[in-house]
C-alpha positions as CSV (number, residue, x, y, z in Angstrom):
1,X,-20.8,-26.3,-11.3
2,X,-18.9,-23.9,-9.9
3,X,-20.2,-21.0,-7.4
4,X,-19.6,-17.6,-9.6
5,X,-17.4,-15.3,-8.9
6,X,-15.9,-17.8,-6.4
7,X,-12.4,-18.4,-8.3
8,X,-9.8,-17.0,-6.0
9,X,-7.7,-18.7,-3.5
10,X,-8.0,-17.4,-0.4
11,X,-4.4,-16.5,0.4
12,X,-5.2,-14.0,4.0
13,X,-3.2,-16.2,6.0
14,X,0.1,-16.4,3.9
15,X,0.7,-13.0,5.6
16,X,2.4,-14.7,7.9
17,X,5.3,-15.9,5.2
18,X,5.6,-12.2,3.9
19,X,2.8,-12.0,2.1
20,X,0.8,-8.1,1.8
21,X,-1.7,-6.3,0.0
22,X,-1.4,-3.4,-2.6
23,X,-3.3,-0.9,-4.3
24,X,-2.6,0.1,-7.8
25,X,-4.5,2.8,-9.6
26,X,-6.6,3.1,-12.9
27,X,-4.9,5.3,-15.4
28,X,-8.0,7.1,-15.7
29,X,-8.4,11.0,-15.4
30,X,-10.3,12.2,-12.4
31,X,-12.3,15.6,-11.9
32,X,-14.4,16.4,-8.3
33,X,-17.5,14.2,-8.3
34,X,-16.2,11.3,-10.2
35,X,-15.7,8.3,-8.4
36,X,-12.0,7.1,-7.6
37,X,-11.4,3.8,-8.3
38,X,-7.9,1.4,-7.5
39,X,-7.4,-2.2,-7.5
40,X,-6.2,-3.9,-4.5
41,X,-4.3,-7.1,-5.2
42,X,-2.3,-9.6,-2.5
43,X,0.6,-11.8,-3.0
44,X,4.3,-11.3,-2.5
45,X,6.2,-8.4,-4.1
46,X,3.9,-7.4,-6.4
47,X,3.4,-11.5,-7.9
48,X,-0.4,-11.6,-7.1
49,X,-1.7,-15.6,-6.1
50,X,-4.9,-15.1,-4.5
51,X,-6.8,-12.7,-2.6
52,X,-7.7,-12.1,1.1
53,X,-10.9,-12.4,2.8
54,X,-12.8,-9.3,1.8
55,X,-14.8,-8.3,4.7
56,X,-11.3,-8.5,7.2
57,X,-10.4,-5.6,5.9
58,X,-11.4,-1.8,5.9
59,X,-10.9,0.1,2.5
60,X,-10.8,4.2,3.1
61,X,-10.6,6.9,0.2
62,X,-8.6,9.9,2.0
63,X,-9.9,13.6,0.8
64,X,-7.4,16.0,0.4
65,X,-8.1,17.8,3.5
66,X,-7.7,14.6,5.5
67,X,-11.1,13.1,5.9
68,X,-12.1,9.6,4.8
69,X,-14.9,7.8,3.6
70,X,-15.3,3.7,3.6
71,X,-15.3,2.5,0.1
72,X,-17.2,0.1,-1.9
73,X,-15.8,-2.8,-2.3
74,X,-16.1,-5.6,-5.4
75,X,-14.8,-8.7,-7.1
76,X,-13.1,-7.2,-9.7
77,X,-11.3,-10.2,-11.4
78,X,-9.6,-13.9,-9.9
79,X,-6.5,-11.1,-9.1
80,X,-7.9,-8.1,-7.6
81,X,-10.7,-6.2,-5.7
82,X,-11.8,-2.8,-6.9
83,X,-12.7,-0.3,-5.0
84,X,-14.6,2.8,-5.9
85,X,-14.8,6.3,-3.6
86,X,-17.0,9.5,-3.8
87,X,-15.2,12.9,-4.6
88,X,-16.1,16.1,-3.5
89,X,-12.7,18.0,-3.9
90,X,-9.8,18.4,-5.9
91,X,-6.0,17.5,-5.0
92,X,-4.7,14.5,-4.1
93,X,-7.3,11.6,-2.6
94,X,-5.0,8.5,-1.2
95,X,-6.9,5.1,-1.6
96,X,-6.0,3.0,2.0
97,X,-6.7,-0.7,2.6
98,X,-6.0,-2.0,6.3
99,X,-5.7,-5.2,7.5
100,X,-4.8,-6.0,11.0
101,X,-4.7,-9.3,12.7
102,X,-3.1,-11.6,15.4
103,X,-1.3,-14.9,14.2
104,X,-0.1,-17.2,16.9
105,X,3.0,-19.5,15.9
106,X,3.6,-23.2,17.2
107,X,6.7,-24.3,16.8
108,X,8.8,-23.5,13.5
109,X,5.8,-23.3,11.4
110,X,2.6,-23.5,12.2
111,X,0.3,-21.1,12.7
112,X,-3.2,-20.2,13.9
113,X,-5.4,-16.9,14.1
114,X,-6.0,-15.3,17.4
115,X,-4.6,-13.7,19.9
116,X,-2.5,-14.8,23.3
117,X,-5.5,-15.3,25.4
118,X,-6.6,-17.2,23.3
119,X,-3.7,-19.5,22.5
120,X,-1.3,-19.5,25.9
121,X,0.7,-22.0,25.0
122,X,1.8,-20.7,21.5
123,X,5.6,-19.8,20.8
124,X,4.9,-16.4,19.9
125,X,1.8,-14.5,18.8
126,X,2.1,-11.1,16.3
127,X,-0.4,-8.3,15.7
128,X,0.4,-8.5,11.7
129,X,-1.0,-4.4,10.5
130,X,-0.9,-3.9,7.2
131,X,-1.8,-0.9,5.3
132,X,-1.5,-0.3,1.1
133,X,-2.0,2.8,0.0
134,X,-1.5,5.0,-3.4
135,X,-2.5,8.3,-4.0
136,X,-5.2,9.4,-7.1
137,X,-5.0,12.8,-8.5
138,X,-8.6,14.9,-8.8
139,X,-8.9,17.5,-11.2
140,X,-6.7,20.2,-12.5
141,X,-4.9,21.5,-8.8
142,X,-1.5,22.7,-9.1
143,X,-1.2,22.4,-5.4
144,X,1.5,20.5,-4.5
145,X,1.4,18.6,-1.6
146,X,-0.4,15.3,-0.5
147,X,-1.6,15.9,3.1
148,X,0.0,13.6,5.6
149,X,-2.3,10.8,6.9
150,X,-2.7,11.2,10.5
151,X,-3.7,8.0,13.3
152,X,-2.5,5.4,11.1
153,X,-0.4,2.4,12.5
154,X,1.6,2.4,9.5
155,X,1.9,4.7,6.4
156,X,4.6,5.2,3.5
157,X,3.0,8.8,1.7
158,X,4.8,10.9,-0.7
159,X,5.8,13.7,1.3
160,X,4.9,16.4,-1.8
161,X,2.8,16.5,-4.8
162,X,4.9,13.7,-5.8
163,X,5.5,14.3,-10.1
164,X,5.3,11.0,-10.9
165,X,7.4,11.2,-14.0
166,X,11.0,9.6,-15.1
167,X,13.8,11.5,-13.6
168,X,11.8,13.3,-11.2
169,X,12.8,12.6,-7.7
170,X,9.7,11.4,-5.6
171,X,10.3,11.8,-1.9
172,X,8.4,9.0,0.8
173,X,7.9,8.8,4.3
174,X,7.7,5.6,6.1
175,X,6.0,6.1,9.8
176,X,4.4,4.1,12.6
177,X,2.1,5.6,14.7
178,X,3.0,8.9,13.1
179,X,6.8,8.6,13.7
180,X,9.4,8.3,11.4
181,X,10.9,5.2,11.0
182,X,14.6,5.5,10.3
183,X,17.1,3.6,8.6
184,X,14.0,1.1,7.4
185,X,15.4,-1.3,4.2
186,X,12.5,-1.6,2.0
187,X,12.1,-3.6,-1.6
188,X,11.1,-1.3,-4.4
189,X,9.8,-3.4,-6.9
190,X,9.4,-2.4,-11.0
191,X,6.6,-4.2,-13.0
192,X,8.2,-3.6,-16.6
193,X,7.9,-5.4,-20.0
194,X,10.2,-8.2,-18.8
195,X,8.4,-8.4,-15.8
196,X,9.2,-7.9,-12.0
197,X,12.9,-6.2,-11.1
198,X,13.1,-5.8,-7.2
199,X,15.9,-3.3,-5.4
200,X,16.2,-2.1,-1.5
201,X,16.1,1.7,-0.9
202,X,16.9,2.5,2.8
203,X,15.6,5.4,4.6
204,X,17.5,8.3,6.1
205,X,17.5,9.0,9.3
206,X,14.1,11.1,8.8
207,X,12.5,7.9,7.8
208,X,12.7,9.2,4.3
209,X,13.3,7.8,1.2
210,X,14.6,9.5,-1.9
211,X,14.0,7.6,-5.1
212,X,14.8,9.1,-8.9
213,X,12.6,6.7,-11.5
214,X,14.8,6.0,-14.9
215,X,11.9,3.8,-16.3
216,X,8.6,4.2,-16.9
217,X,5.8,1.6,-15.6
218,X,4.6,0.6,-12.2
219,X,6.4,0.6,-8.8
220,X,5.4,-0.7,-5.6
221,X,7.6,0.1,-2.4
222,X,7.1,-1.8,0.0
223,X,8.3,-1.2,4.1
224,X,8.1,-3.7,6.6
225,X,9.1,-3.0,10.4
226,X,9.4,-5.5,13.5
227,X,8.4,-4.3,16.6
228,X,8.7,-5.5,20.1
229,X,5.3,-3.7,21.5
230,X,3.6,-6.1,23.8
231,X,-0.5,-6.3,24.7
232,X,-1.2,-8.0,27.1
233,X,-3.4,-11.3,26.6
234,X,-3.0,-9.7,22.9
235,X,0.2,-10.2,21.0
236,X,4.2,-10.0,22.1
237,X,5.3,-8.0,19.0
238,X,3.8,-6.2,16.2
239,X,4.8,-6.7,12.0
240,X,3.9,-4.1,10.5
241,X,3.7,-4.0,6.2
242,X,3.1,-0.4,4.2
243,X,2.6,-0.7,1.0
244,X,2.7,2.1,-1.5
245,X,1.9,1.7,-5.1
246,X,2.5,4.0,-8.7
247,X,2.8,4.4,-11.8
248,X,5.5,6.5,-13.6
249,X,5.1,8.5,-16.8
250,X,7.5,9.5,-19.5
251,X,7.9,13.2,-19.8
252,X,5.1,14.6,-21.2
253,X,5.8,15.8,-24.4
254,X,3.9,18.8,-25.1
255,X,6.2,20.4,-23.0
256,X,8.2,20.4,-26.3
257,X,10.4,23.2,-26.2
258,X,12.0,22.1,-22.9
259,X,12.5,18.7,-23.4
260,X,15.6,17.6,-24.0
261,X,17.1,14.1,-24.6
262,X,19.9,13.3,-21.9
C-alpha cells in the first residue's frame, strides 16, 4: 500500500537545471477576514512535474501596508501545495514563497547540497534564491497601488494596482536586494486552451517591464539573474529566480456603454 498523500516526486533539486516554483491564485472573491488562498506549484515554465520539499521553504501572505504573516501550508493535490493566509485589511495582499539554498557542482553535472565549506573541492557552489510571488485582491478598495516589498533578495511586483484585464498595460519591477535590475530577459509564459506559449520581455533600464495582455488566461513571468556575489566558506555566486504569476480577465462587461469592439 501506498503511504497517502505521498504521490509527488520530489523534484527540489532540479532547481539546479532551471527548475522554480510559482504561485497561482484561486479565482475566488476576497473581503477582510477571509482567508487568502494560492497554489504553489514547481516545475519548469509553468509544466509542473513534482513538488519540492515542503518544510525548505517559507510561505509569507504580505498585507497591504507591508507586513507579513507565515502561512499554512497543505498538500493540496500530486501538483500543488495550497496555502491559506489571515486577512485583516483591504487592498492588495501578495502571497510569497522562498526558497534559498546552496548547490555545489562536480564536474559538468553533478551536483550535491551544501555549501563551500562543506564541499572544498567542488567546481563551483551557488546560493540558488528563489522567490514566487502573486498578488490577491481584498475587498472592494479602489486604491491603486500594490505596496513594494521591502528586504527581499529577489522580487518581480506590479508596480500599480495592476488591472489585470486584456489590453491593459500591467507594469513589473524586477529587483534584487531592492535594486532594479536592468535590461533583465525574462520568459513570459501563457497557459491558454492550446496549452503553454512562452515569449521574452526584457526590462528597461529601470528594471521595468511593460507588458499589454491580448489574451485572456494565466501568465507567469518569470526573471532569472546570475550574480557573481561571493560568501565566503558559503557560495561563489548567487542564481537568483522570481516568479510572478496572474490571471487575465476579458473586459468586464457591465461596463456596457463603454465597451467597444477593436
Amino acid at each position: 500500500m501506498m503511504e497517502p498523500n505521498k504521490t509527488f516526486r520530489d523534484t527540489t533539486d532540479l532547481l539546479v537545471y532551471g527548475h522554480e516554483g510559482w504561485l497561482e491564485s484561486y479565482p475566488s472573491h476576497y473581503h477582510a477576514g477571509d482567508p487568502v488562498m494560492a497554489k504553489l506549484k514547481w516545475g519548469h515554465n509553468m509544466e509542473d512535474d513534482g513538488l519540492p520539499r515542503m518544510k525548505e521553504l517559507d510561505y509569507r501572505a504580505y498585507a497591504p501596508d507591508g507586513t507579513f504573516a507565515e502561512m499554512k501550508v497543505e498538500e493540496g493535490g500530486d501538483f500543488w501545495f495550497d496555502l491559506t493566509g489571515d486577512t485583516d485589511q483591504e487592498g492588495f495582499y501578495t502571497v510569497v514563497t522562498l526558497y534559498d539554498n546552496c548547490y555545489a557542482r562536480f564536474g559538468e553535472d553533478r551536483y550535491k547540497r551544501g555549501s563551500r565549506k562543506e564541499n572544498p573541492d567542488a567546481d563551483e557552489v551557488l546560493d540558488y534564491c528563489q522567490c514566487a510571488m502573486t498578488c490577491i485582491s481584498v475587498g472592494h478598495h479602489h486604491e491603486t497601488v500594490v505596496a513594494p516589498l521591502k528586504g527581499l533578495p529577489v522580487s518581480l511586483m506590479p508596480t500599480t494596482g495592476p488591472k489585470y484585464t486584456v489590453g491593459h498595460e500591467i507594469v513589473f519591477q524586477l529587483t534584487v536586494d531592492d535594486q532594479p535590475q536592468a535590461e533583465n530577459d525574462t520568459v513570459l509564459v501563457y497557459r491558454g486552451e492550446n496549452g503553454l506559449t512562452e515569449t521574452t520581455v526584457t526590462s528597461d533600464d529601470k528594471g521595468q517591464f511593460h507588458i499589454t495582455l491580448e489574451k485572456a488566461g494565466m501568465y507567469c513571468l518569470i526573471a532569472r539573474v546570475k550574480r557573481d556575489v561571493k560568501k565566503d566558506g558559503e557560495y561563489d555566486g548567487q542564481s537568483l529566480t522570481a516568479t510572478h504569476c496572474f490571471r487575465v480577465h476579458e473586459e468586464s462587461h457591465h461596463h456596457g456603454h463603454d465597451h467597444h469592439d477593436h
